[in-house]
C-alpha positions in Angstrom: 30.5 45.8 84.1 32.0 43.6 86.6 34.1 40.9 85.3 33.1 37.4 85.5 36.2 35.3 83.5 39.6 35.8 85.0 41.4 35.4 81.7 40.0 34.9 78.1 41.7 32.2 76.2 42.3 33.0 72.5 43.6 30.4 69.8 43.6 28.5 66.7 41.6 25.3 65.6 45.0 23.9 65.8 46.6 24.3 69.4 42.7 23.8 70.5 43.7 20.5 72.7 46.7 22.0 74.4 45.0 25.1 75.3 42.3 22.9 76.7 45.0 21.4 78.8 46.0 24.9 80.1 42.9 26.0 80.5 41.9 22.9 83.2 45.3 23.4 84.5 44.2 27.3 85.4 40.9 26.1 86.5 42.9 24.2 89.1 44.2 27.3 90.1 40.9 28.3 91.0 40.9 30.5 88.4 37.8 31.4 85.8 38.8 30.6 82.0 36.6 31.3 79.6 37.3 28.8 76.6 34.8 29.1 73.1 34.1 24.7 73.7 33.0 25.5 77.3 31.6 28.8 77.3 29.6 29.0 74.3 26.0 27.7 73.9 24.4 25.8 71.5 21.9 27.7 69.3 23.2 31.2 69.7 25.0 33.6 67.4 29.0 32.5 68.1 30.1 36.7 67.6 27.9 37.6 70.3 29.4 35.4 72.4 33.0 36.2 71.9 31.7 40.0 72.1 30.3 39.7 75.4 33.1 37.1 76.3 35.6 40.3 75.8 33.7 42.6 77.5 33.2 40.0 80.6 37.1 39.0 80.9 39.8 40.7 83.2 43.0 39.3 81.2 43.2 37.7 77.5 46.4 34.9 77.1 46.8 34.6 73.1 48.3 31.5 72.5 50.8 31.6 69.3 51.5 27.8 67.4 53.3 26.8 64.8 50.9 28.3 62.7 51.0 32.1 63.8 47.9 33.8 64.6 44.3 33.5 63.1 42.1 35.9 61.8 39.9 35.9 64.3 42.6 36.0 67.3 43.6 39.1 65.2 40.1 41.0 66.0 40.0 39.6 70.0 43.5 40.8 70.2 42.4 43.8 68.7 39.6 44.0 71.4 41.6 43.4 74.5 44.4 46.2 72.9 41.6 48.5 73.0 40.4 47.6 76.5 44.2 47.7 77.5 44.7 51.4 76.7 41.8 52.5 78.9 41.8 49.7 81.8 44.8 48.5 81.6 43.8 44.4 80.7 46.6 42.1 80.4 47.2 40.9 77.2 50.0 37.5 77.2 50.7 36.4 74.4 51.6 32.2 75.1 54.5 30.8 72.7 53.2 27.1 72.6 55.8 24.2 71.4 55.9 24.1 67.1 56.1 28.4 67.6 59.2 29.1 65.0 62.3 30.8 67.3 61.5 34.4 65.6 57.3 34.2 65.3 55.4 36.6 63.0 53.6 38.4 65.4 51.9 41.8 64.9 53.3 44.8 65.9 51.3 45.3 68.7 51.6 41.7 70.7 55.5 42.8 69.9 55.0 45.1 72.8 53.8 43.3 75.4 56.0 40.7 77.9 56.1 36.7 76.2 55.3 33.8 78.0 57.0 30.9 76.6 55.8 27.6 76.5 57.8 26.2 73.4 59.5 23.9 75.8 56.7 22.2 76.8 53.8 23.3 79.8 56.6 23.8 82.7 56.0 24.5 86.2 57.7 28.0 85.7 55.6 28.8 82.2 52.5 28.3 84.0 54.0 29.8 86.8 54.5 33.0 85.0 51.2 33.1 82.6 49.3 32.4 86.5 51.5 36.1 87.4 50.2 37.8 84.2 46.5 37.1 84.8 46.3 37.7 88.0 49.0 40.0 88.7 51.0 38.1 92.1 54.2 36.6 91.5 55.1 32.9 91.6 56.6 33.2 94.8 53.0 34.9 96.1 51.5 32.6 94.8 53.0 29.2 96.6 52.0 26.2 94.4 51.1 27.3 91.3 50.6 24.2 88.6 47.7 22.3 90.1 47.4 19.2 87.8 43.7 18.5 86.0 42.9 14.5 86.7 45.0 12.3 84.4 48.2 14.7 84.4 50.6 14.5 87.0 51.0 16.6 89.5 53.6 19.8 89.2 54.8 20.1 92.6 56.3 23.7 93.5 57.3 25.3 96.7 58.5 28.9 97.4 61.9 27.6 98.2 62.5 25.5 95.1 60.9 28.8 93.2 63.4 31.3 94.7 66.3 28.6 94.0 65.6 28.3 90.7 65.3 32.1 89.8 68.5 32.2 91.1 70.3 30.1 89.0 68.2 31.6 86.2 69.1 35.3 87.2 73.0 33.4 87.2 72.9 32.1 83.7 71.2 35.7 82.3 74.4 36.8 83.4 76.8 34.8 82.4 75.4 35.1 78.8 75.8 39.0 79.2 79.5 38.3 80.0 80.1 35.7 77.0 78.2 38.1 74.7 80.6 41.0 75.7 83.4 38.8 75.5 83.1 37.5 72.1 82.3 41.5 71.0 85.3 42.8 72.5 87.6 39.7 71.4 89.8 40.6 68.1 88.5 39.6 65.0 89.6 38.1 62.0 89.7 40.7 59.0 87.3 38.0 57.0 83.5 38.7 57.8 81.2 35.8 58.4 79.4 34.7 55.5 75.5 35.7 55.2 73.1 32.5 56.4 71.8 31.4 53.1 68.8 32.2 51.9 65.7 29.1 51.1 65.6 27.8 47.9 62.0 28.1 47.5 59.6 30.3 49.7 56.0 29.5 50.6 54.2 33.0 50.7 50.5 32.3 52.5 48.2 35.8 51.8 45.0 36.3 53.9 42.5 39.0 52.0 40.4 40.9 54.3 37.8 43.4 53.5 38.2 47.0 54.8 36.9 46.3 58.2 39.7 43.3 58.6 37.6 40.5 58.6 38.5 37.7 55.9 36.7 37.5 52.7 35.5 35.0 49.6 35.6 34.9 45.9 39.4 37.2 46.2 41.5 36.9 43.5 46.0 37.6 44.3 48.6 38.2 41.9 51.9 38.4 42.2 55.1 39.4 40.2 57.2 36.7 40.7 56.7 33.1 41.4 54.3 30.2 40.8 50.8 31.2 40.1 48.8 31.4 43.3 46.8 29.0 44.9 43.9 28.9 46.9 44.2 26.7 49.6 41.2 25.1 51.9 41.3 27.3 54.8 41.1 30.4 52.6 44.6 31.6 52.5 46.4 31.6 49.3 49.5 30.0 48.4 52.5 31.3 46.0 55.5 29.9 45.9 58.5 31.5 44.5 61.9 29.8 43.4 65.0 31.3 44.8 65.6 32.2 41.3 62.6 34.1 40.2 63.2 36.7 43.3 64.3 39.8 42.0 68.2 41.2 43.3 66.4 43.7 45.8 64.3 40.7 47.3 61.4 42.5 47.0 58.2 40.7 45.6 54.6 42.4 44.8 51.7 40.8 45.6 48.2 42.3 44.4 44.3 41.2 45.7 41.4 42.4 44.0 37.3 41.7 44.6 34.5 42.5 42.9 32.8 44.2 46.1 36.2 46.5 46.9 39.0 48.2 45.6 42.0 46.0 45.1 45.1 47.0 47.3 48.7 46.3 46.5 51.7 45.4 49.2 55.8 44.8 48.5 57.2 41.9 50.3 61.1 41.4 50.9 61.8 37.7 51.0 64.9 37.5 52.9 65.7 34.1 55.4 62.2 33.0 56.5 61.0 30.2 54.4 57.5 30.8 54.9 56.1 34.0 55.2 52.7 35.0 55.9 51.1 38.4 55.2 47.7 40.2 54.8 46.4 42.4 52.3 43.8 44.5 53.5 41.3 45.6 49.9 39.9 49.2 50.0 36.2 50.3 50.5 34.7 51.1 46.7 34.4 54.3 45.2 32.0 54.9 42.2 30.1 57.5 40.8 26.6 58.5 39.9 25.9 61.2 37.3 22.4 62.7 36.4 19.9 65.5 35.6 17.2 67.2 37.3 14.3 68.2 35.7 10.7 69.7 36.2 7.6 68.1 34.2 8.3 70.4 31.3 12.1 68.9 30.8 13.6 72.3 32.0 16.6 71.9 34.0 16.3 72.4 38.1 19.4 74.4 39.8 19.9 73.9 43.3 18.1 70.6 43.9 19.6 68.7 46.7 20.0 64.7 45.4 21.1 62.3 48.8 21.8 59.0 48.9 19.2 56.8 51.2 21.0 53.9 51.6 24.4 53.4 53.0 27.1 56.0 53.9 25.2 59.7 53.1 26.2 61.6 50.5 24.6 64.2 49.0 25.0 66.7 45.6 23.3 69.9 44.6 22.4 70.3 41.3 24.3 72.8 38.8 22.8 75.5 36.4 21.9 72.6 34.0 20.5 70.5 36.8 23.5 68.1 36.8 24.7 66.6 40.0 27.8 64.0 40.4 28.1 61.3 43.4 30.9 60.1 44.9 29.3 56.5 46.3 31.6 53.5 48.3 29.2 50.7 46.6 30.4 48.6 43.8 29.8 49.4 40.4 26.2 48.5 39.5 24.4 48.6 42.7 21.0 49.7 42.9 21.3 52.7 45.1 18.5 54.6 46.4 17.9 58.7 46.0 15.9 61.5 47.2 15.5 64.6 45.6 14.2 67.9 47.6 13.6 71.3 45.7 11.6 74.0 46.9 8.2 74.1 45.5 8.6 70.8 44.7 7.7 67.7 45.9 10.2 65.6 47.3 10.9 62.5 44.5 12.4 59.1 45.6 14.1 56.9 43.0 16.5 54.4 42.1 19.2 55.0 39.9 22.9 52.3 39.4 26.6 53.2 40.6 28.3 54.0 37.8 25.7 55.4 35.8 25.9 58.7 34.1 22.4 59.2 33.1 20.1 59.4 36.2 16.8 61.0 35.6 15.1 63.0 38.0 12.0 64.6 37.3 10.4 66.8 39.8 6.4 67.7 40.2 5.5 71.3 41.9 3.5 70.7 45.1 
């Protein structure tokens, strides 16, 4: 499929006006940006969109605030990753201004080349995010930061480029120097003290369901701290005194649902203040017990019992005509079964997860 968006632009409800900003400022560039308030229309499922937005776009810039990523960047991240490995899409992530000095990004936006904006939308940010999309260098590229109307303009030249990279390739330098020379200077026999640690942490836990989307009606414990809150935009809250955190530093934090198994995570609280972290709950397991039996209440051997709905799974039936499920619904469920036995008619029935007292009884054809 040929690509019709030159960069997808992912971000928070948060930095939605200064990505706006950067996306015009692109579009000046002549290049295509696909942005969620222009691209998607009215009256049409939002997922699709984004889903055929990915597909459609040559480069994604994810754009990291104050606030770290969102859930959903998390899954068109994931998305461009996936398209990265096979077609080699850029994916950038964009430090914007308010992004702490050491941001909690995943592990996988750790591997790929910053662009940093914390300073403010400069001429060489721009110029750089510009080289990442479309793959020519600032100097390549001549002027590079075409202002929208009602921004000033960012003038740039190739000579005023080149000048600049000099001094900046300079200064790189000269800190490699300084940081050699205060290694290799003697020190003092007393070791510098530890920076100290916050006197209270704000933990924020996302819940998501097995498939890593964010989920409802979650409930989190934790063993040490406050008791958690939840918090409008459905992260919880805990926080933990300096003085309830264990020697080691390490905190547990549980999350449990009705609809899933409840998974468990250890935390170390160490000098950030505010940590954020996801606990990912686990798909069900429950099981389903009965009996097979003809229409004179003997037991049926070797009757094969499936589940219709959902994942498959399937039993045979023992001596007695017992069988045993192993289902990934909650307990309760209504789950639907077929029986099969030959020289027998085939028996559809309903039985509950959890259950162990299923009857089957089979007719002969």
């Amino acid at each position: 499929m040929p690509a019709e968006f030159d960069v997808f632009l992912s971000h928070t409800r948060r930095e939605k006006q200064l990505v706006e900003e950067i996306g015009a400022r692109l579009r000046g560039q002549g290049l295509r940006v696909w942005l969620d308030t222009w691209e998607q229309r009215p009256g049409f499922p939002w997922q699709e969109g984004l889903e055929e937005a990915v597909r459609k776009s040559r480069a994604v810039a994810v754009f990291v605030g104050e606030g770290g990523l969102g859930a959903w960047q998390e899954s068109e991240m994931r998305a461009f990753i996936a398209r990265s490995r096979r077609e080699e899409v850029p994916v950038i992530p964009v430090l914007l201004p308010g992004c702490p000095d050491s941001p909690q990004l995943t592990f996988f936006l750790e591997a790929f080349t910053w662009v940093d904006l914390r300073q403010g939308l400069t001429e060489d940010g721009l110029a750089r995010l510009v080289w990442g999309i479309t793959g020519k260098k600032p100097e390549e590229i001549g002027i590079v930061a075409a202002a929208p109307s009602g921004h000033p303009a960012l003038p740039h030249t190739l000579k005023a480029t080149r000048a600049r990279w000099s001094w900046g390739i300079g200064l790189s330098l000269l800190g490699v120097v300084l940081t050699l020379a205060a290694w290799l200077w003697p020190r003092s026999p007393a070791s510098p003290l530890p920076p100290p640690k916050p006197a209270l942490y704000s933990v924020r836990v996302q819940v998501l369901d097995p498939q890593g989307q964010p989920v409802r009606g979650s409930t989190v414990r934790t063993s040490a701290g406050n008791e958690p809150h939840l918090l409008p935009d459905g992260w919880w809250e805990i926080q933990v005194p300096a003085a309830k955190v264990p020697a080691d530093g390490q905190v547990s934090l549980w999350a449990e649902h009705k609809e899933w198994r409840g998974n468990r995570m250890n935390l170390y609280l160490g000098e950030e203040p505010n940590p954020q972290v996801e606990i990912h709950l686990k798909a069900p397991e429950t099981r389903l017990r009965g009996q097979v039996v003809d229409e004179n209440n003997r037991a049926l051997a070797g009757v094969r019992v499936t589940q219709q709905d959902g994942a498959p799974m399937e039993a045979t039936t023992d001596a007695e005509g017992r069988f045993e499920l192993t289902l990934s619904v909650p307990q309760g469920k209504r789950v639907g079964l077929r029986a099969e036995h030959s020289g027998s008619a085939p028996k559809d029935t309903f039985c509950y997860a959890g259950s162990d007292s299923c009857s089957i009884v089979l007719e002969k054809r």
